[in-house]
N, C-alpha and C positions, 0 to 999 in steps of 0.2 A: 547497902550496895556492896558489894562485890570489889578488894580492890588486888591490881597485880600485886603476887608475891615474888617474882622475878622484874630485873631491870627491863625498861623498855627498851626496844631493840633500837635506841635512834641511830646509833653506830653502822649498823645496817643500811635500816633507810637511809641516810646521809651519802655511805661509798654509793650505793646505787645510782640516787641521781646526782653525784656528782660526776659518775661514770656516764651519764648519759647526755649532761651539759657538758662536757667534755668535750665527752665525740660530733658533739652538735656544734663547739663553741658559744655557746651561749655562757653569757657572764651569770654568778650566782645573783637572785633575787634581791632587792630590796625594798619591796612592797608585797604585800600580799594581797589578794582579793577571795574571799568565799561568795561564791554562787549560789543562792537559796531557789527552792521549788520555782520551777519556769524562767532562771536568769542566768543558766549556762549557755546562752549564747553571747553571752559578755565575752568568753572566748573570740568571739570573732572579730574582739577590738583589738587582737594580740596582733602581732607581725613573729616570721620568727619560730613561730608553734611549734612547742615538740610537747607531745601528751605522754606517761605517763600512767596507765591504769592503776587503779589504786590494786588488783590483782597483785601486780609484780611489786610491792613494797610492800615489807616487814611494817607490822604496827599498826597498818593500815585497817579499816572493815570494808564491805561492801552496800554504798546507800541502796535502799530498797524504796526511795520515796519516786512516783512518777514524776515527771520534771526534771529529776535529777542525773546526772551520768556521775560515771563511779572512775576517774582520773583527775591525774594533778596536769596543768598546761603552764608551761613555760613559753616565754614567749619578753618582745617587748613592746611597750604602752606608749604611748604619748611621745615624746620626741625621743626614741627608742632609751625608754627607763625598763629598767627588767623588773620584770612583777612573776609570781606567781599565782594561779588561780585555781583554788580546788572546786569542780567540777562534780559538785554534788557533797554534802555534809553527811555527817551520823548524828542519830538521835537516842535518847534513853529510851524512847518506845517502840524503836526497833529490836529493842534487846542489846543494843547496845553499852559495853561499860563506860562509865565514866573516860576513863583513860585513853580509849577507842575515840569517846566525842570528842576531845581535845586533840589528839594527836597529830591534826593536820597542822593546827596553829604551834603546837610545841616544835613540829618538825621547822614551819616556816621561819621562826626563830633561831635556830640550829645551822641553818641555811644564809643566815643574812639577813634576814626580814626584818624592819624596824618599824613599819607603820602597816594597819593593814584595815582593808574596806571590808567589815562585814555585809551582805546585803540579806535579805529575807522577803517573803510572802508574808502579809500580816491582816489581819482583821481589824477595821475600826469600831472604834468604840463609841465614838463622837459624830452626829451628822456635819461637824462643818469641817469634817477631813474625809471627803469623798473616796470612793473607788476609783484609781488611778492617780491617787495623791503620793506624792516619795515623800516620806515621814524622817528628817533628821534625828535619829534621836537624840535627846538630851539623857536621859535617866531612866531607871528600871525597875521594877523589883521581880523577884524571883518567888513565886510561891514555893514549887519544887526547895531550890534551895534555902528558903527558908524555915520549911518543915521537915528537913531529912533527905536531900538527894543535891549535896551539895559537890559541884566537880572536882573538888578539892581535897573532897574528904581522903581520911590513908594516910600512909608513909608520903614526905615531901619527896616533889619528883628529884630535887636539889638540895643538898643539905645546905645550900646557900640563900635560898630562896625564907624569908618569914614564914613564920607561921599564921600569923596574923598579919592582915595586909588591908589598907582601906579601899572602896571604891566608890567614893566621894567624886573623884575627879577619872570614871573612868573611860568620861567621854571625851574625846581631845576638844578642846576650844578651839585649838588654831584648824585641825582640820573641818571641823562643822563651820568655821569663818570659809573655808575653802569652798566646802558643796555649796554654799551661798554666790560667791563672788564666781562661781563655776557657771552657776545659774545663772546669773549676770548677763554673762559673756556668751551664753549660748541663747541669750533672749527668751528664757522659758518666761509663761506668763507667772505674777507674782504666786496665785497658789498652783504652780506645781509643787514646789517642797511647801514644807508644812514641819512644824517643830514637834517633839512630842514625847514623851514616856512607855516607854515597850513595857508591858507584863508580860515574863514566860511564865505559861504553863504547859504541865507536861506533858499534856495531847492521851492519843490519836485521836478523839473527840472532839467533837468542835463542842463549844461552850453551849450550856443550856443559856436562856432569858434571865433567869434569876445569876447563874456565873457571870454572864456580860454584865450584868446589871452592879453587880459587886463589884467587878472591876473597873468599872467606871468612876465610879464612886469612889473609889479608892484613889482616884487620880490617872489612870492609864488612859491613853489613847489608843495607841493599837495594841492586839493581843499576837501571841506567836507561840512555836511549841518548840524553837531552836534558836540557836543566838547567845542566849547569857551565859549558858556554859563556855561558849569559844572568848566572850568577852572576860569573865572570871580570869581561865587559862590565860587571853593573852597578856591581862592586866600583870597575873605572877609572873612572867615571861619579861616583863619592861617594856612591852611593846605600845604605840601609838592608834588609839584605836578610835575606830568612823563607823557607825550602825546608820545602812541607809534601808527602811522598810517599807515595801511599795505595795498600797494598799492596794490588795484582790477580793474584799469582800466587805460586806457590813454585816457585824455583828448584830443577830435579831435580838433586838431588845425592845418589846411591846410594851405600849404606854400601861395597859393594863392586860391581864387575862380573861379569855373566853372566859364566862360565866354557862359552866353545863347545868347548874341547876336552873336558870332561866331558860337554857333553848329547850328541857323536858318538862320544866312546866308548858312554856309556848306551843308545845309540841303538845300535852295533853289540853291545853284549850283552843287547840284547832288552828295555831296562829301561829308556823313555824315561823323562823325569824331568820335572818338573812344572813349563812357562814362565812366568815371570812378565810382567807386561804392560810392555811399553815405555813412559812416561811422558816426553809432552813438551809444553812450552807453546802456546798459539796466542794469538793477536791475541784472538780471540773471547770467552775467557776472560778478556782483559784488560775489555772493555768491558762485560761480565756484572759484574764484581766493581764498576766506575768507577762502574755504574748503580744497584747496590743501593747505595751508602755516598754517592753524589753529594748526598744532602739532608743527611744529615751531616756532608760537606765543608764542604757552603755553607750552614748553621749557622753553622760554628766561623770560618771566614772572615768569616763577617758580624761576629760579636761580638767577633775579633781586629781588624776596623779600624773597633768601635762604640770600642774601649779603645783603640787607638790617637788617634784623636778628642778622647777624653774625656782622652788624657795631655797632648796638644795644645794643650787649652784652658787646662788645669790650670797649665799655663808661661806661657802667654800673661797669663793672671790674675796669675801671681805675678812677671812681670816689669811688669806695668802697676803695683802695688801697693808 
C-alpha cells in the first residue's frame, strides 16, 4: 500500500470545523458515530444539525458506496450529548489509501472524541442470526490485515503512539454492557441483538460459497468489507470502541454443490432433473434490509449515548463529592 509522505493536514481540518461549530455554537464532540451503507439516517436522531461535506475538509475522500452521503453532522444526541456522525465511510476498494480510511476517526479524536459507535451493513454467516438481527460485536479477525493491507502500516501517525499495540480488548465491555441494558429499556425482543465476531474482507465482491464457508468455520458470524480499519485506527487513537452490525443479508452457503455431471448424464438419459435456483447477494438487498431496521438502529443508538451521558455525569458527580 501506498503510505503519505507529507503530514496529514489535521491542523486544517480541525480550524475548519472548529470555525463552523463556532459560528453555530455548538460545543465540540464527545462521541462519535460512523454511518455504514443505508444507516445515515441516524442523522435524524441529532437536534442541532450542522453538516459538514466531507468536500470542504482537508484529508477527507469522497464515499462512492450507494447508501452513503459524503458529510460530517454535528449535532446533539440523547439528553443533548454532542456527538459527531460521519455520514458515509471510505473503503480500500474504492481506491482509497489507508490514511483516507482512517481519517474521519483520527480527526474525531483531534476534536474531543472519546468513545465512538461504529455501525455497518453485514452478512451472516450463521442461520440463527437472521436478516434484521443488530450483531454486537465482540471480536474480529482481519483477512486483509492479516495478509498485507494493514491501516497501520508506514511512518506512525504520532511518534507518541506504539508501534506495537494489542487488540485483545478492542471491544469495550462496558459499552456492549450498554447496547444490552439499551435494549432493555427500549423492550426490543430478546433476539433483536445477537453477539458476534465480524470478519473483514476486503470486498467489492461479495463472497463465493466456499469463502462464506471458510469463514464460518473459522469462527465469524457476520462478514463486512469496512469497519476494522476505523476500529484498528481508533484503538491507536485511545479511543472507546462499540461495532454495532445490522444484518442485511445471508451469506449463501449451500449444504452441498450442483452436481453438473449428474444433470448431463440425466439429461442424456432422457430424465432431466429438477434445477435449483442460483442464489446470490446484491447491493440492493443490502439497502432494503438497512431501510426497514434503520429506525430501530437509531433507537438503540440514541438510548446507548442517552446511558452513555448519564454514566458521564454519574463520575463526574461522584468525583466532585
Amino acid at each position: 500500500m501506498t503510505h503519505p509522505t507529507e503530514p496529514l493536514p489535521f491542523d486544517e481540518t480541525i480550524k475548519k470545523i472548529r470555525g463552523v461549530l463556532d459560528a453555530k455554537k455548538l460545543p465540540s464532540p464527545v462521541l462519535g458515530i460512523v454511518c455504514g451503507s443505508g444507516l445515515s439516517t441516524l442523522v435524524n436522531k441529532l437536534s442541532d444539525t450542522v453538516q459538514i461535506p466531507y468536500s470542504q475538509l482537508p484529508g477527507f475522500g469522497q464515499s462512492t458506496v450507494a447508501g452513503q452521503q459524503s458529510a460530517l453532522a454535528f449535532g446533539l444526541m440523547g439528553h443533548k450529548y454532542p456527538v459527531v456522525a460521519m455520514l458515509g465511510r471510505f473503503h480500500p476498494y474504492e481506491g482509497h489509501k489507508p490514511a483516507v480510511v482512517t481519517y474521519g476517526i483520527r480527526t474525531m479524536k483531534r476534536l474531543g472524541v472519546k468513545h465512538v459507535i461504529i455501525t455497518n451493513a453485514a452478512g451472516s454467516l450463521v442461520p440463527d442470526i437472521p436478516v434484521g438481527t443488530i450483531v454486537v460485536i465482540q471480536d474480529h479477525f482481519a483477512l486483509p490485515a492479516l495478509t498485507g493491507m494493514n491501516p497501520t502500516f508506514g511512518p506512525l501517525i504520532s511518534p507518541e503512539y506504539p508501534r506495537f499495540y494489542p487488540l485483545g480488548d478492542a471491544y469495550s465491555v462496558r459499552l456492549r454492557k450498554l447496547a444490552f441494558l439499551a435494549a432493555h429499556q427500549l423492550q426490543l425482543h430478546r433476539d433483536a441483538l445477537a453477539e458476534g465476531t465480524y470478519a473483514w474482507v476486503s470486498g467489492p465482491s461479495y463472497e463465493t460459497p466456499a469463502e462464506g464457508r471458510f469463514l464460518r468455520n473459522a469462527g465469524a458470524h457476520v462478514v463486512g468489507m469496512s469497519t476494522i480499519p476505523e476500529v484498528i485506527a481508533a484503538r491507536e487513537e485511545g479511543l472507546e470502541v462499540m461495532v454495532l452490525s445490522l444484518v442485511t443479508n445471508m451469506v449463501v452457503i449451500p449444504e452441498k454443490y450442483r452436481s453438473i455431471r449428474d444433470e448431463v448424464e440425466a439429461e442424456l438419459a432422457g430424465r432431466p432433473l429438477a434445477l435449483p435456483p442460483i442464489e446470490v447477494a446484491s447491493h440492493d438487498e443490502v439497502l432494503v434490509a438497512s431501510k426497514q431496521k434503520t429506525e430501530v438502529m437509531g433507537n438503540l443508538v440514541t438510548k446507548i449515548v442517552e446511558l452513555v451521558q448519564e454514566q458521564a455525569v454519574n463520575e463526574t458527580n461522584a468525583l466532585q463529592n
